[in-house]
C-alpha positions in Angstrom: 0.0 0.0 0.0 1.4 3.2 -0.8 -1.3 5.9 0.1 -4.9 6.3 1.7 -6.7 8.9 0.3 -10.2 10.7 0.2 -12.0 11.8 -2.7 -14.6 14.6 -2.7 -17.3 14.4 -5.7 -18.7 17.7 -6.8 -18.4 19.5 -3.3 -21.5 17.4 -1.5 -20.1 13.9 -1.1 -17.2 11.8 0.2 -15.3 8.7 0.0 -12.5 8.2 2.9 -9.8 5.4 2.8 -9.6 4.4 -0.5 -6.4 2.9 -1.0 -3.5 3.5 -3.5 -2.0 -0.1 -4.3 1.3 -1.5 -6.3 0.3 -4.1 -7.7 2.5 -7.1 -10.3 1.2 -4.7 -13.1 1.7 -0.7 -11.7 -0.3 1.7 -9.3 -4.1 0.4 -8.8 -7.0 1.8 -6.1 -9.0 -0.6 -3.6 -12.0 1.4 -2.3 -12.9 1.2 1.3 -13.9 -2.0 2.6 -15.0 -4.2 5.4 -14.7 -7.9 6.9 -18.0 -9.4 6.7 -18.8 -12.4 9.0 -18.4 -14.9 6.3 -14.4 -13.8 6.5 -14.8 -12.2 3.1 -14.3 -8.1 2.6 -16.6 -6.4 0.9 -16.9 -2.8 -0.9 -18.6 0.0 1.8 -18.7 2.4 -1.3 -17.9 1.8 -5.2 -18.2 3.2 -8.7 -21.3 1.1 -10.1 -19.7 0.6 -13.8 -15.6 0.0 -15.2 -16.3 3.7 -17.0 -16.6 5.7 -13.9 -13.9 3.3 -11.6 -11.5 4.4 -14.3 -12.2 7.8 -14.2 -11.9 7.6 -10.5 -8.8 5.8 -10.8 -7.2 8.3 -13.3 -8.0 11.5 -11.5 -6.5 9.7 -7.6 -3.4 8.3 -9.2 -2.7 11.6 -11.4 -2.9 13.6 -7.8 -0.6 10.8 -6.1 1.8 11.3 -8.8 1.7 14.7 -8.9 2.2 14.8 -5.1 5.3 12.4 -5.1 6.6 15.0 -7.3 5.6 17.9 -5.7 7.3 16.3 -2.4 10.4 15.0 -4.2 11.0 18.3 -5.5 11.1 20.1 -2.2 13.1 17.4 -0.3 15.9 18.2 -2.8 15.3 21.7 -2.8 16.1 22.0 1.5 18.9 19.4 0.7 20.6 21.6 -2.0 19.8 24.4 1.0 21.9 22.2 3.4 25.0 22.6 0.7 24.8 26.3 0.9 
């Protein structure tokens, strides 16, 4: 797991800990779930078709990558400070 995250969909709803995964095949989200008695976890809250999962899925990983950056970026910018 690299991230938990929350989404907020046009300023009157949101999801909390919906997780950023690598997986065998790159980045993937799980959305929130729980352990129901049978042992099995199941979905709280989920897109209802693949179209709007991926759209979720694009716009969280874009903002996770843009993040890393962001943060990657200022850790060398206060280590280039140390040097000074």
């Amino acid at each position: 797991m690299k991230a938990v995250v929350s989404i907020t969909i046009d300023d009157e709803f949101v999801v909390h800990d919906i997780k950023v995964i690598e997986g065998e095949k790159g980045l993937f989200i799980a959305m929130p779930s729980r352990k129901a008695t049978d042992g099995e976890y199941r979905d709280i809250a989920h897109p209802i078709n693949s179209g709007t999962r991926n759209e979720i899925q694009k716009i969280i990983l874009t903002k996770y990558e843009e993040t890393l950056a962001r943060e990657e970026a200022e850790a060398e910018a206060a280590s280039a400070e140390d040097f000074i």
